[in-house]
N, C-alpha and C positions, 0 to 999 in steps of 0.2 A: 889509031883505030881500035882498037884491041884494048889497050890499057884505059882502065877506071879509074876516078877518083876512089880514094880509100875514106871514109868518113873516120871522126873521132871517135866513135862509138865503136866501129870496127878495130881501131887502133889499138884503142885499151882493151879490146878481148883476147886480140891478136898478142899485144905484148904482157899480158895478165898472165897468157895462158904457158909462155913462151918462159916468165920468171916462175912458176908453178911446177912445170916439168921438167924443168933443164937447169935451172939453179937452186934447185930443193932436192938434190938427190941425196944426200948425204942427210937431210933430215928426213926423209923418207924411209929411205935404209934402215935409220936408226929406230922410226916409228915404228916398221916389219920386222924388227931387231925384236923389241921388245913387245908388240902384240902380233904374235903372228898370222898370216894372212890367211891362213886355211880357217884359222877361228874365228878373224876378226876381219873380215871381208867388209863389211856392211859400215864397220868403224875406220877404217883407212881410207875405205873409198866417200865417208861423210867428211873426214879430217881436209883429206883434197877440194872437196867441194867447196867446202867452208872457206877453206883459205883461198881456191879462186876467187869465188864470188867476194870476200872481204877485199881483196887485193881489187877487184873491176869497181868496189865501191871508194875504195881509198884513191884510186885515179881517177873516177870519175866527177868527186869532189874536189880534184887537185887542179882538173884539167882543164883549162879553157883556151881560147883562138889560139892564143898567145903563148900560155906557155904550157901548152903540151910537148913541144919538141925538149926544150931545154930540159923538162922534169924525164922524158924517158932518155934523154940523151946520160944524163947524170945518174939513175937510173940500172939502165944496161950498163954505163960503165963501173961503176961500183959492183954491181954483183958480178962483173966477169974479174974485177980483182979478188973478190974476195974468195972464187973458186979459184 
């Protein structure tokens, strides 16, 4: 009753958003490492954006019926080994 289908469209924001924040920490750190945030607010927070929106455009182009699951299944698994 309650649950929704999830679109593909939602999928890849959801898991876009999901390799963005949570398996880029350590390149992040090291971007605030070296341009610091109180100076360079407006540069870190375009670097993130950038790399979402490249990352929802490279799934988007990768994605179809078919093989959406298999590309984030291989995906997620690869980036939780390699943190």
């Amino acid at each position: 009753m309650f649950l929704q289908k999830i679109t593909q469209n939602k999928l890849i924001i959801i898991v876009s958003l999901f390799l963005v924040l949570f398996d880029n920490v350590t390149f992040f750190s090291n971007l605030i490492e070296v341009y610091s945030l109180k100076d360079y607010f407006g540069f870190v927070t375009s670097v993130a954006i950038v790399y979402l929106f490249f990352t929802i455009f490279l799934f988007g182009l990768l994605s179809t019926k078919w093989t959406i699951k298999p590309i984030f299944i291989i995906v997620l698994l690869v980036s939780s080994l390699a943190n």
